[in-house]
C-alpha positions in Angstrom: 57.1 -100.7 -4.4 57.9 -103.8 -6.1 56.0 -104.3 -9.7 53.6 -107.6 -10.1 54.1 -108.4 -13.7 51.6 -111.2 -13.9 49.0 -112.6 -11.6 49.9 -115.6 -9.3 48.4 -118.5 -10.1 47.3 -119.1 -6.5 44.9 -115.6 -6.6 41.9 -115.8 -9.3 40.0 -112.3 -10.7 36.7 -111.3 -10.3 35.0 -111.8 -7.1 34.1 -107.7 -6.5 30.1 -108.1 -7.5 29.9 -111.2 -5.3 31.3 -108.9 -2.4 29.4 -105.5 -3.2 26.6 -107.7 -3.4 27.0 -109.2 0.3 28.0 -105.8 1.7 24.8 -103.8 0.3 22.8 -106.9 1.6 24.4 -106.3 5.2 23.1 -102.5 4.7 26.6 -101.3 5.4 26.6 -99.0 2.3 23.7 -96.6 3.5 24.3 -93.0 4.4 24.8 -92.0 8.5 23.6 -88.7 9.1 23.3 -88.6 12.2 26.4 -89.8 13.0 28.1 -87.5 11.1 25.8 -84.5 12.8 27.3 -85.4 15.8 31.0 -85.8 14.6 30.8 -82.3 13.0 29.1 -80.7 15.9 31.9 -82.3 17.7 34.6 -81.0 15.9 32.9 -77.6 16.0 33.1 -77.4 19.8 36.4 -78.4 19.7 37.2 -75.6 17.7 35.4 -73.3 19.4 36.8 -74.3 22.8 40.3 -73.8 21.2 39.6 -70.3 20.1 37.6 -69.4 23.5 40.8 -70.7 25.1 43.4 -68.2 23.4 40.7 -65.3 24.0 41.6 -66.1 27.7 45.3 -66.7 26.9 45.5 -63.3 25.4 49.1 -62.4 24.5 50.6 -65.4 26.3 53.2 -67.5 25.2 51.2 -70.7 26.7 48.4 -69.9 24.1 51.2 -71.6 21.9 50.4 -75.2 23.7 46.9 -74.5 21.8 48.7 -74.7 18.3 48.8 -78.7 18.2 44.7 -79.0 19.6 43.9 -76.3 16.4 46.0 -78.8 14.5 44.2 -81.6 15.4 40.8 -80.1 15.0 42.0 -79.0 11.2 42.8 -82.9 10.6 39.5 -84.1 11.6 37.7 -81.3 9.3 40.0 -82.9 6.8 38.4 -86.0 7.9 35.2 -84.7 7.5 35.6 -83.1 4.5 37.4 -86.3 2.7 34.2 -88.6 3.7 31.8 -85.8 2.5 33.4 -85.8 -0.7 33.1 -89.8 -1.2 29.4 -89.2 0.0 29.5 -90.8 2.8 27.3 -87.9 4.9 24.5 -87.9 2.0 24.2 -89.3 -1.4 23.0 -85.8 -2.5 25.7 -84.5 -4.6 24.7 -80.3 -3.6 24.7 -81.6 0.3 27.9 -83.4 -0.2 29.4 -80.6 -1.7 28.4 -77.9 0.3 29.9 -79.8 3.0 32.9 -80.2 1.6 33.4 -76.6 0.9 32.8 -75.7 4.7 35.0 -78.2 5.9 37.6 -77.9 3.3 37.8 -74.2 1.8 35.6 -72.4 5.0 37.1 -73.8 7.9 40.3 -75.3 6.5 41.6 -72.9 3.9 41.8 -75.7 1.1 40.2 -76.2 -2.4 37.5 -78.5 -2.2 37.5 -79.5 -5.8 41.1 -79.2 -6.2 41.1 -82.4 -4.0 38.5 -84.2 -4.7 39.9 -84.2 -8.2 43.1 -85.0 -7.1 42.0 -88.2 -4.4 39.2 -89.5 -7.0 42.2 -90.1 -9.7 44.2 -91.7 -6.2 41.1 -94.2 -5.7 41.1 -95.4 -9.6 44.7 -95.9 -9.9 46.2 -96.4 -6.6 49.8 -96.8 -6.6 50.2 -96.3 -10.4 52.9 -94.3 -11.4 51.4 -93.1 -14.4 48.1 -92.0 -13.2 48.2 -91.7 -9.1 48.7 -88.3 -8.4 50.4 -89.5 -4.9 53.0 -91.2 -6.2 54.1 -89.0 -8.7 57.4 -88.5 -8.7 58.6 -85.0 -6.3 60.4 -84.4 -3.5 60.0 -88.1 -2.7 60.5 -90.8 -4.7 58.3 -94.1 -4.7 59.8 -96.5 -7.3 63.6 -97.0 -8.0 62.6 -96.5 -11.7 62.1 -92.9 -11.3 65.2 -92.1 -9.1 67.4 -93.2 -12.0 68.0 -89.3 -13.4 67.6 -87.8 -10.1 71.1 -85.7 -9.1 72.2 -82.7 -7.6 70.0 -81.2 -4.6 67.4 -84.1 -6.0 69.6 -86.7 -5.7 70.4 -86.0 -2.0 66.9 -85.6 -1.5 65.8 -89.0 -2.6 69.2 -90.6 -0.9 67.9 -89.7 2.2 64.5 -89.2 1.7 63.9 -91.9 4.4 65.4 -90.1 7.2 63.9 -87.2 5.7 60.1 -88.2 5.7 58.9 -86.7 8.7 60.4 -83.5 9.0 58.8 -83.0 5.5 55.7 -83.5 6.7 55.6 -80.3 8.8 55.5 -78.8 4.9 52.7 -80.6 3.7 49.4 -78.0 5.3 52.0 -75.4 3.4 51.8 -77.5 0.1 47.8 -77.7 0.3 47.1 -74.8 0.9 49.8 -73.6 -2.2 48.5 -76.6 -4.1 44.9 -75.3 -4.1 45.6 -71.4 -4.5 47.4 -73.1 -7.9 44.3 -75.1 -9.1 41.9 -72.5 -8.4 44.1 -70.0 -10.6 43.5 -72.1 -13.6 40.7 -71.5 -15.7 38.0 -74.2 -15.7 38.5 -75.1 -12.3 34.2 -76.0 -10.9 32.7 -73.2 -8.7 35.8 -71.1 -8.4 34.1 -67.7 -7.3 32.5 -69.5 -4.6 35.6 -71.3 -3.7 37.6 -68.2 -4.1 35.2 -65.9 -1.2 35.5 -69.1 1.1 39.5 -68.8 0.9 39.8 -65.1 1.5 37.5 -65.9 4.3 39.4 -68.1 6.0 42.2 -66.4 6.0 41.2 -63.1 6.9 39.3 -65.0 9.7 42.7 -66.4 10.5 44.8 -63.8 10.6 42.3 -61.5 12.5 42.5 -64.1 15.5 45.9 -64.9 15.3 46.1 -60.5 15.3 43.2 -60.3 17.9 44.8 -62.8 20.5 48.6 -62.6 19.7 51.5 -60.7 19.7 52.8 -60.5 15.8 56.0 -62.9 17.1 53.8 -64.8 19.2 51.6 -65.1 16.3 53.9 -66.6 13.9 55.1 -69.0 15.9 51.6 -70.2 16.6 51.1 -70.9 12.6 54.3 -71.8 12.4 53.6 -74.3 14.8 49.7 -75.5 13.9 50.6 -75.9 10.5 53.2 -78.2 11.1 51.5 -80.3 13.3 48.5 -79.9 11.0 51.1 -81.7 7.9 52.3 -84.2 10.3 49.0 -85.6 11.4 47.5 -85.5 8.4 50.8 -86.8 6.7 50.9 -89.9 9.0 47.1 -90.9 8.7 47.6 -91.2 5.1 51.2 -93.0 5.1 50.2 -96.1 6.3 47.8 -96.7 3.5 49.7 -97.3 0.9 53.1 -96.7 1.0 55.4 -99.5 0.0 52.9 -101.3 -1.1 53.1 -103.4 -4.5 52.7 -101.4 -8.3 50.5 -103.8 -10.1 50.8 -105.4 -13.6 48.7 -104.4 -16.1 46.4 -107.6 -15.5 45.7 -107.4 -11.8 45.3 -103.8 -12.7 42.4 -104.1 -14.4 40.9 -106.1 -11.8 38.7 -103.9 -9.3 38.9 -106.3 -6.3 42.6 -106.9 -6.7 43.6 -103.4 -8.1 42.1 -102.3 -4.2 43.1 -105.2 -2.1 46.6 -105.6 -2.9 47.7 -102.1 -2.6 46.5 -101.4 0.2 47.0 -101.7 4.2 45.1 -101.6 6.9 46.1 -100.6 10.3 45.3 -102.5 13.5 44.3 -101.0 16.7 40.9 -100.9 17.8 38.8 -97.9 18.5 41.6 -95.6 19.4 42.9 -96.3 16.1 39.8 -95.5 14.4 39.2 -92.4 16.2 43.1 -91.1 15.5 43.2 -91.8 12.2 39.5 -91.0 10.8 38.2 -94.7 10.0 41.6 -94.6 7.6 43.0 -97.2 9.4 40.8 -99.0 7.3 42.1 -98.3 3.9 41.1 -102.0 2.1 37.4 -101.3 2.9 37.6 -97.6 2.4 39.1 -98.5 -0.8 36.5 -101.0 -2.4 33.7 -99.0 -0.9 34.5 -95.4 -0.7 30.9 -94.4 0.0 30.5 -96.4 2.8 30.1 -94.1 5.9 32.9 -94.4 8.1 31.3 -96.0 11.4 30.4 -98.8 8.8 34.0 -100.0 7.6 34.7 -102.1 11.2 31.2 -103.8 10.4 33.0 -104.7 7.0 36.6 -105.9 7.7 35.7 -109.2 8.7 33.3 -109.5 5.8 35.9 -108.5 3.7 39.0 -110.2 4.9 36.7 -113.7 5.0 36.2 -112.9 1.3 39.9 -112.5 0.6 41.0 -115.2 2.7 38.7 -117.8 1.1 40.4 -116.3 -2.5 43.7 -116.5 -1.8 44.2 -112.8 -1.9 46.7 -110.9 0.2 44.9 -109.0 2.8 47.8 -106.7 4.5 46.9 -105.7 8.6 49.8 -104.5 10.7 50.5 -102.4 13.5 50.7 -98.5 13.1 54.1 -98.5 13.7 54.9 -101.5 11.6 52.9 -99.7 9.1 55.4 -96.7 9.6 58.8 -98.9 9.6 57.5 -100.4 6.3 56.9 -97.0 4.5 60.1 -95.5 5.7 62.0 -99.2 4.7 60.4 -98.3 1.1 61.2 -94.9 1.1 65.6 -95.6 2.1 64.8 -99.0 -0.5 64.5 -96.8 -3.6 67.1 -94.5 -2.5 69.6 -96.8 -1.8 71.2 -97.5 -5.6 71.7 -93.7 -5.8 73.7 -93.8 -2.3 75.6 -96.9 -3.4 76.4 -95.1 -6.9 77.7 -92.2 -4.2 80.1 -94.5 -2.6 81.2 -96.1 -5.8 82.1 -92.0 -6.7 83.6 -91.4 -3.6 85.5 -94.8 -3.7 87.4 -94.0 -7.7 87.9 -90.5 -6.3 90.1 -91.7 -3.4 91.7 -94.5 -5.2 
């Protein structure tokens, strides 16, 4: 991520009221209920159809071809979940809530206000090293500046954190779900009893039909395998966002049309697209409007982008896979002065 000190004289401020203003004319801010009755009832079925399937599998290896469909119906509960927390579903916050905890701790196994905490500080600051909780600094690395005291097993790590990207993301469920055990053993942390009974539910509920339909080797090879999958899908709908995208100065910062606009990327594609990756394909709209529903944010691009384009401000659209290529580009870019700093080593050594 490359640091914007100062504001080019080509892209003004201000604007965002003028936009909000249009968008909540066009109605494209108003809850969708319905829709979202149907997409949970949808997911639901899914679900269901996954488990009826390894009741009829019983103690079959093929019942593991069923890990990467669970996987896929966890992500779109994630889905769920994330726009039930922005309120997307319902502006009531007990609704909204309630959801979230089905989606997220029920069905999912993750803490619902553990996240919410965690994306809401993601959507003021994004891409700000100081107070994005997604770019912190871990086991990757997402600004040279912070790879500068990195050695050891952490300097390898962020060398080849590129290369490395993906098969990391088979860890991420793992992380979540360790991630949200962690906040909910804190004190302080909101409606922990009730987030605490939802946990234990899921995974006793888990277990018991991993127990119920597997062999115990069988059986950990089918978590093994739908919680992998479950990181990598999740992992790659949320890349393409942000990632490699420019660390504002202070001034465009503090802008709320430009703080959004330029750090963020949208992904091209059509319905498939918005389908695959949960209406997060569309991560410029999403970000300057995170309550609006969804279905809405296609309705809003070309609002959006006329906006920008008349402004002079960068509006970012590629490909998914260009999307991809630029992340991972990043990710080797901020590596790359610890691997030359390898060879210089490696070079004194042999001389």
């Amino acid at each position: 991520m490359s640091v914007v000190d100062s504001p080019s004289p080509r892209v003004p401020t201000g604007g965002y009221a003028e936009l909000a203003a249009e968008i909540r004319g066009l109605g494209l801010l108003r809850p969708r209920p319905i829709y979202y009755a149907g997409l949970l009832a949808t997911i639901l079925i899914g679900g269901v159809a996954t488990i009826g399937a390894m009741l009829l599998l019983r103690d079959s290896w093929w019942a593991i071809l069923l890990a990467p469909v669970l996987a896929i119906v966890s992500t779109h509960l994630g889905f769920f979940g994330h726009d039930a927390g922005h309120h997307q579903i319902s502006r009531r916050r007990g609704t909204s809530r309630a959801l979230g905890l089905l989606a997220g701790n029920l069905l999912n196994g993750l803490s619902n206000s553990w996240w919410i905490d965690k994306h809401n500080a993601h959507h003021a600051h994004p891409n700000d090293l100081d107070s994005d909780p997604d770019v912190h600094a871990g086991i990757l690395i997402f600004d040279s500046g912070q790879a500068d005291e990195r050695t050891g097993g952490e300097g390898w790590l962020t060398r080849n954190q590129a290369w490395l990207f993906f098969p990391l993301l088979t860890l991420e469920a793992l992380n979540l779900h360790v991630s949200s055990v962690r906040a909910l053993l804190r004190p302080g942390s909101r409606h922990r009893t009730v987030e605490w009974v939802l946990l234990v539910i899921h995974l006793v509920a888990y277990v018991a039909l991993l127990a119920w339909t597997l062999t115990w080797p069988q059986a950990l090879v089918f978590a093994a395998v739908h919680q992998a999958a479950f990181g990598v899908y999740l992992g790659c709908s949320f890349a393409p966002g942000h990632k490699g995208m420019p660390i504002l100065g202070p001034e465009q910062a503090a802008d709320p049309l430009l703080r959004q606009v330029l750090t963020s990327r949208n992904v091209r594609g059509g319905p498939f697209v918005d389908v695959v990756l949960g209406g997060l394909n569309y991560q410029i709209e999403h970000h300057l409007f995170p309550s609006m529903p969804r279905p809405n944010l296609r309705h809003a691009q070309p609002v959006v982008r006329q906006f920008c384009q008349k402004r002079s401000v960068t509006y970012t659209e590629t490909r998914a896979r260009t999307s991809y290529a630029l992340a991972l580009r990043h990710l080797s870019a901020v590596g790359s002065g610890l691997r030359e700093t390898r060879r210089r080593s490696r070079d004194k050594t042999r001389a």
